[in-house]
C-alpha positions in Angstrom: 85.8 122.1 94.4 89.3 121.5 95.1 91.8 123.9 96.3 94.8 122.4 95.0 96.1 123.1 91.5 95.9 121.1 88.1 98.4 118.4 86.9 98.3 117.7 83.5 99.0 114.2 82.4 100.1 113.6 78.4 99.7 109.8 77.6 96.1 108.7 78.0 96.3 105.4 76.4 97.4 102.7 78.8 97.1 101.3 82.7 100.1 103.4 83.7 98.4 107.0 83.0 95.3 105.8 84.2 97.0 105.0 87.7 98.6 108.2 88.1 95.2 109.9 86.9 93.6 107.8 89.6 96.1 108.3 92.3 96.3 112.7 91.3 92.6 112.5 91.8 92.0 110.6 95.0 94.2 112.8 96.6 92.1 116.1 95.0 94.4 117.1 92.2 92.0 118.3 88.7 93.9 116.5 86.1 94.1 117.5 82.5 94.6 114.7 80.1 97.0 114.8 76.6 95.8 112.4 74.3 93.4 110.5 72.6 89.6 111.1 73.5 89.8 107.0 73.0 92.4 106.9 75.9 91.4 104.7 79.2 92.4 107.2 81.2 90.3 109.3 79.8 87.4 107.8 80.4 88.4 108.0 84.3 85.8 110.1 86.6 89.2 111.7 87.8 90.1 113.3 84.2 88.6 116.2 84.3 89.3 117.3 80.9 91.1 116.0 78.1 93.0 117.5 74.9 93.7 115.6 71.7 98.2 115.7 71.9 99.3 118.2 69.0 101.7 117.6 66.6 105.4 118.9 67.1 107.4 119.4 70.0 105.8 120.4 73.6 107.6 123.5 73.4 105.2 124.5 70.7 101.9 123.9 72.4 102.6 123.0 76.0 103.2 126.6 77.7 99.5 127.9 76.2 98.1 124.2 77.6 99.8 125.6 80.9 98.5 129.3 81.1 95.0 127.9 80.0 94.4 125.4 82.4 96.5 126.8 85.7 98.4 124.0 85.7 101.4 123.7 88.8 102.5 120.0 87.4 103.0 117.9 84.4 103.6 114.2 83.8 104.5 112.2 80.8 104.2 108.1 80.7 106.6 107.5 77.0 110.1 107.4 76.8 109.4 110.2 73.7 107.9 112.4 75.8 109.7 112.5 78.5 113.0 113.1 76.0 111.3 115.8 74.5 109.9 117.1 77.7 113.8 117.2 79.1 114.8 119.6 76.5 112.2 122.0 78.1 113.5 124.3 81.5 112.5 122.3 84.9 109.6 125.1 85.4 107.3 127.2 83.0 106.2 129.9 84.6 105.4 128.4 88.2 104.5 124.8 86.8 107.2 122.1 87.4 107.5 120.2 84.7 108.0 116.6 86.4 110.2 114.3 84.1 113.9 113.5 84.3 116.7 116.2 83.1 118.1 115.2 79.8 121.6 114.1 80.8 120.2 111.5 84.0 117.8 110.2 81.6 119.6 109.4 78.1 122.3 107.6 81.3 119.2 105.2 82.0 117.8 104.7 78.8 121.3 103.7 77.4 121.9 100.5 79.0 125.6 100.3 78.6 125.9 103.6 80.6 123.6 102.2 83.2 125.7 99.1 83.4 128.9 100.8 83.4 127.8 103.3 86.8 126.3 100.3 88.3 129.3 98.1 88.0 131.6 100.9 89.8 128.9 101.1 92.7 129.0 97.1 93.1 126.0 95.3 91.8 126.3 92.4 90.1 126.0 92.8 86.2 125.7 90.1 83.2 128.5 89.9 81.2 128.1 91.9 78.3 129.1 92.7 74.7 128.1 95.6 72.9 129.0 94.5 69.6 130.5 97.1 67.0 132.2 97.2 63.2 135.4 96.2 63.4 135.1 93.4 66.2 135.9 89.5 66.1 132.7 88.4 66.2 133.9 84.6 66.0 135.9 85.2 68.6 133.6 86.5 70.6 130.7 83.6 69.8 133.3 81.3 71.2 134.2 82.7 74.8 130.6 83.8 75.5 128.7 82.1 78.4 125.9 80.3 76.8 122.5 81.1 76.7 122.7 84.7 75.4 120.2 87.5 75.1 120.1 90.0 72.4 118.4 93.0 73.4 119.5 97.0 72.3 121.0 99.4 74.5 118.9 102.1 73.4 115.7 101.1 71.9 114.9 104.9 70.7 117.6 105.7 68.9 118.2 102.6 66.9 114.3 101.8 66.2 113.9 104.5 63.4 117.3 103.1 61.9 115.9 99.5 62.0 112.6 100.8 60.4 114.4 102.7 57.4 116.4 99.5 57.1 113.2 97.1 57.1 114.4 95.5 59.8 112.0 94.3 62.8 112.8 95.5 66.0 113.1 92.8 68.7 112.7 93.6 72.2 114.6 90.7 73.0 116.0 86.8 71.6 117.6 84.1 73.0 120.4 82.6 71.4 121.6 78.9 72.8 125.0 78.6 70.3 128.2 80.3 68.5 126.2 79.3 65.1 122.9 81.3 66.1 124.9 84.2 67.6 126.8 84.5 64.2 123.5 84.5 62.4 121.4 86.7 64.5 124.9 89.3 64.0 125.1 88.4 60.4 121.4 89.6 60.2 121.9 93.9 61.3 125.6 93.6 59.7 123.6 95.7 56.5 123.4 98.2 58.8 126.0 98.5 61.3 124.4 97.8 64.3 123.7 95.3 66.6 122.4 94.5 69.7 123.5 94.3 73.2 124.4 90.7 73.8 124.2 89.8 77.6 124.5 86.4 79.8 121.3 84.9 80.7 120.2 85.2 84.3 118.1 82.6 85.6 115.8 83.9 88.8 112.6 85.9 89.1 112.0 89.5 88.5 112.6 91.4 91.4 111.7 95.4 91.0 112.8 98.0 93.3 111.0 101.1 93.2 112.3 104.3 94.8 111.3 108.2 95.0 114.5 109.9 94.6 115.3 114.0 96.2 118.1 115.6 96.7 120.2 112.4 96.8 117.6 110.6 98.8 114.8 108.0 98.8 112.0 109.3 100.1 109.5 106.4 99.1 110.6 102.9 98.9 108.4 99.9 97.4 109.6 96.6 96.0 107.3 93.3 93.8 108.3 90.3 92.4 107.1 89.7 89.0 104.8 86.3 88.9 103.7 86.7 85.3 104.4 88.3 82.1 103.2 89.4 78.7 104.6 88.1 76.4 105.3 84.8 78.9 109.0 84.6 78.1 109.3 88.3 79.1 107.5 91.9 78.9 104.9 93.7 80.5 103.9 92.8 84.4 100.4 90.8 84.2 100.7 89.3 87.4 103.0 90.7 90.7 102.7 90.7 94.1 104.4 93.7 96.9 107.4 92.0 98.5 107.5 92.7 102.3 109.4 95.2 103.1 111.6 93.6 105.8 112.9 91.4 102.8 115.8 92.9 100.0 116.9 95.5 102.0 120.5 95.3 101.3 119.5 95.1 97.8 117.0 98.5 98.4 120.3 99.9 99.7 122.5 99.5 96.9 119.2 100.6 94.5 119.4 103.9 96.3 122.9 104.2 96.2 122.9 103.3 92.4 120.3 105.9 92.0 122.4 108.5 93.7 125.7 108.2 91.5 123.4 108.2 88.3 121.9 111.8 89.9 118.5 110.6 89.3 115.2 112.7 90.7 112.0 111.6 90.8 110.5 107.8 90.8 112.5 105.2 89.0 112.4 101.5 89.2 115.7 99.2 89.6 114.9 95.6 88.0 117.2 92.8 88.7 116.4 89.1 88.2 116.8 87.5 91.4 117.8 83.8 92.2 116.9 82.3 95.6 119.3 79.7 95.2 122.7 82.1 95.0 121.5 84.9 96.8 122.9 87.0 93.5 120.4 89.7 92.2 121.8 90.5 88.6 121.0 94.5 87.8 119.2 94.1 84.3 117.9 98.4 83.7 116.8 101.4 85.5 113.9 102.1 84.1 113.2 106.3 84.7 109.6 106.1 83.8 106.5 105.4 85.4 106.9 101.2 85.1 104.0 98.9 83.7 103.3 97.2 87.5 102.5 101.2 88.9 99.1 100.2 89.4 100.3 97.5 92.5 102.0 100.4 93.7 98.9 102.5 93.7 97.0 100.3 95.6 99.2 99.5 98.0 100.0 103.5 98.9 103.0 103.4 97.1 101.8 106.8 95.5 104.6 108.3 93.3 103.0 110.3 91.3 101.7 112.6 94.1 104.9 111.8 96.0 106.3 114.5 93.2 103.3 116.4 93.2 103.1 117.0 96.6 107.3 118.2 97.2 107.0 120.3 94.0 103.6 122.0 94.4 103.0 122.1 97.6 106.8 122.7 99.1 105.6 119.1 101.6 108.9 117.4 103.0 107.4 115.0 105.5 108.2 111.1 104.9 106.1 109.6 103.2 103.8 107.0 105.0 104.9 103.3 104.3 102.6 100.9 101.4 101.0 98.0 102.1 103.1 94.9 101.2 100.6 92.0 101.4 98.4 92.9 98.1 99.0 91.8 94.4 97.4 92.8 91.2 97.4 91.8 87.4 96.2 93.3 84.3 93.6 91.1 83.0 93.5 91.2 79.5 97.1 90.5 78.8 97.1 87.9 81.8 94.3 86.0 80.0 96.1 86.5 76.4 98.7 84.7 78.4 96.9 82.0 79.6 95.3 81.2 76.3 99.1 81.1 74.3 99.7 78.4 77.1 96.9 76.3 77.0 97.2 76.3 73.4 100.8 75.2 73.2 102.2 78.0 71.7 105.7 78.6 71.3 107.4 80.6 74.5 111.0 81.9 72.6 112.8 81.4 76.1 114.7 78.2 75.9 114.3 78.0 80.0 110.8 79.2 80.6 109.1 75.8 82.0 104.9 76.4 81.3 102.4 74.7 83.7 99.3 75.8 81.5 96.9 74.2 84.2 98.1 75.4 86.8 97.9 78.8 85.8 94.5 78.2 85.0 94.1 77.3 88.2 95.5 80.5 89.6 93.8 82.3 87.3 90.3 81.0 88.7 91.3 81.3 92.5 92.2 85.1 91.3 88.9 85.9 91.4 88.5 84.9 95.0 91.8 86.3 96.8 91.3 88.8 99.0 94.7 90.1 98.2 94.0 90.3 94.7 93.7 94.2 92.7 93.4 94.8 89.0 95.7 97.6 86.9 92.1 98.9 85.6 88.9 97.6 87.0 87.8 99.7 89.6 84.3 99.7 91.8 84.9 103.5 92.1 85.7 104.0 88.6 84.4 101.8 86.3 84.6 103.5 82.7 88.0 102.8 81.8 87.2 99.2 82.1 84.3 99.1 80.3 85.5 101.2 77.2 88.8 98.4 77.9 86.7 96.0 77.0 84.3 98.2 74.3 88.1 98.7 72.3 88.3 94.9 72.5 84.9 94.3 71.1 85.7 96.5 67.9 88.9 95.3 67.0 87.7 91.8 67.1 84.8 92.5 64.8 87.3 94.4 62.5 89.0 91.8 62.1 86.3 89.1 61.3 85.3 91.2 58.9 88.7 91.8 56.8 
C-alpha cells in the first residue's frame, strides 16, 4: 500500500493522460481518473479508480472528488480544463491544484501575446499579420513573404464562433499567392474574424521542454519531431530525444522566455529549426502536457511527478537528467500516416517532399530498434493497448455497417 497521497488526473481519453497515469504510478502515487470508463488510461493497472467527468464547472463537483478521495494533487490534459481549472484558488484545502494561473496561461494560448514577449526577449519570430476589420487586406497580400500559413491565435475562443457561423475550423492552411490569401480572408469576412497569417518556416520541429519554479528550470528535455499526424503537420507520431549537449543556447533562451511570460509548471517551447541557417523560428508555447509526453516518460523526463513531488512532498533536489538516446511513436496514427502516403493522398503542405517507401521501410526496422518505445504499448501494462485496438475494431465495424 502506498504511503504517498492520491493525484487525480481528469482526461482519460488519450496517450498524454495515460503517460502521466503511468509515470504518477511507477513512482507509487494512487491515481484517480476523471473521465470516460472507455478512456485508455483508464484501463491502466496504475488507475486505481475512475469517475465518469460531471457536467458544469469543477468548482461544482471537484472539492467533494477531493475530500472523498484524499487527494494532495490534481492534473488536467485539455486546454478547457485547465481554463476552467485556473479560475479555481492554487489549493483546495491542502490539495494543489497543478495547472497554470489564468493570466500566464490565456498569454500562451494567445499566440500573438506569446509572439509579442518572445520578440522582446530575442527569438526569432515569423513575420506576422493578425488580420482585423478595417485593414488593407490587398495591401497586405502584396508585401507578404510567400508561402503563408493561416492558423488562429486562439483556437478556444474563436472555435465556438466559427461553429455558430458554420464555418470549419482549420488548424492550419497554406497559402502560395496574393489571390488565395484574398480568398481564404474573403471566406471568415461574414464573421469578422480571421486567422493569424504567418511566414512559412522551412526546418524540422525542434521541442524544448522545461519544468519551470520560481523563475527556474528545474527539468530540462528537448526532441525533434521525425513524423506527424496529419503528415503536413499535427500530432507527434514519430520523435526521437535530442542529446542534451546539442541546443543549449536555444534551451537558454526557452528558459528565459519562460521566465518573462511567469510561467510555472511544465511547458514546451516549439520552434522549427533549420540546419542550414542555424535560425530556430519560435512557433508557440504550448502550457499543457504536449502529445510527444510519452518520449519524455521513457526517457526519465518525468514532469508530471516533477510537480507532484515539489508540491506534495515540499522535494527541492535537481532532478536527475533523462536519457537522450531513445525515440518513440504512437502507432496507430503513424501507420494512418503511412497508409495516406502509400496511397498518394494529398499532403496540403506545398513543401512537404513524401518518400512513401522509405517510410515503410522505417516503419518495418521500427520493430527492431533497440531505441525504439511506443506512447501506449506497454509489457507492464498492457490494457490500454488492447482496449486501443478493441475501440478500433468497433468503429470499423460501425462503419461497414452504415
Amino acid at each position: 500500500m502506498s504511503r504517498l497521497p492520491c493525484a487525480i488526473v481528469i482526461g482519460l481519453e488519450n496517450a498524454i493522460s495515460l503517460t502521466i497515469v503511468r509515470e504518477l504510478g511507477r513512482h507509487g502515487v494512487p491515481v484517480h481518473g476523471v473521465g470516460p470508463a472507455s478512456g485508455i488510461a483508464a484501463a491502466s493497472r496504475y488507475c486505481m479508480d475512475s469517475t465518469d467527468r460531471p457536467s458544469g464547472p469543477a468548482a461544482d463537483w471537484l472539492p467533494d472528488l477531493i475530500a472523498r478521495t484524499g487527494a494532495r494533487a490534481v492534473f488536467a490534459i485539455s486546454e478547457t480544463d485547465l481554463l476552467d481549472l485556473a479560475l479555481l484558488p492554487p489549493m483546495i484545502g491542502d490539495c494543489h491544484i497543478l495547472v497554470p494561473r489564468a493570466e500566464a496561461l490565456n498569454q500562451v494560448i494567445d499566440k500573438r501575446r506569446t509572439l509579442a514577449v518572445a520578440s522582446a526577449q530575442g527569438l526569432m519570430i515569423p513575420q506576422t499579420w493578425q488580420p482585423m476589420a478595417g485593414d488593407d487586406f490587398q495591401a497586405h497580400a502584396a508585401s507578404m513573404p510567400y508561402p503563408l500559413v493561416a492558423k488562429w491565435a486562439n483556437p478556444p475562443a474563436v472555435m465556438p464562433l466559427l461553429e455558430r457561423a458554420g464555418l470549419e475550423w482549420i488548424k492550419a492552411e497554406y497559402v502560395r499567392t496574393p489571390d488565395a490569401l484574398q480568398a481564404l480572408l474573403a471566406r471568415y469576412r461574414p464573421v469578422g474574424i480571421w486567422p493569424m497569417i504567418q511566414q512559412y518556416c522551412s526546418g524540422v520541429g525542434l521541442g524544448q521542454m522545461l519544468f519551470m519554479a520560481d523563475g527556474d528550470a528545474t527539468l530540462h528535455f528537448q526532441h525533434r519531431r521525425l513524423h506527424e499526424w496529419p503528415p503536413e503537420g499535427g500530432v507527434s507520431t514519430l520523435c526521437r530525444a535530442e542529446p542534451r549537449d546539442r541546443h543549449g543556447q536555444q534551451m537558454a533562451l526557452s528558459e528565459q522566455l519562460l521566465r518573462a511570460l511567469g510561467w510555472q509548471g511544465p511547458a514546451m517551447v516549439e520552434y522549427r529549426y533549420d540546419a542550414a541557417s542555424g535560425h530556430y523560428w519560435l512557433m508557440e508555447v504550448n502550457g499543457r502536457f504536449w502529445g510527444s509526453l510519452p518520449l519524455a516518460g521513457h526517457c526519465h523526463a518525468h514532469f508530471a511527478w516533477e510537480a507532484y513531488r515539489r508540491a506534495v512532498l515540499g522535494e527541492t533536489d535537481a532532478a536527475p537528467l533523462p536519457r537522450d538516446t531513445l525515440r518513440a511513436r504512437y502507432m496507430v496514427p503513424e501507420t494512418k500516416r503511412l497508409l495516406r502516403l502509400l496511397m498518394g493522398g494529398k499532403i496540403a503542405d506545398p513543401f512537404f517532399r513524401a518518400s512513401p517507401w522509405r517510410d515503410l521501410a522505417t516503419y518495418l526496422l521500427g520493430f527492431l530498434d533497440p531505441r525504439m518505445r511506443y506512447y501506449v504499448f506497454s509489457f507492464s501494462d498492457p490494457r490500454p493497448l488492447l482496449r486501443d485496438l478493441g475501440q478500433i475494431v468497433r468503429k470499423a465495424l460501425r462503419r461497414d455497417k452504415s
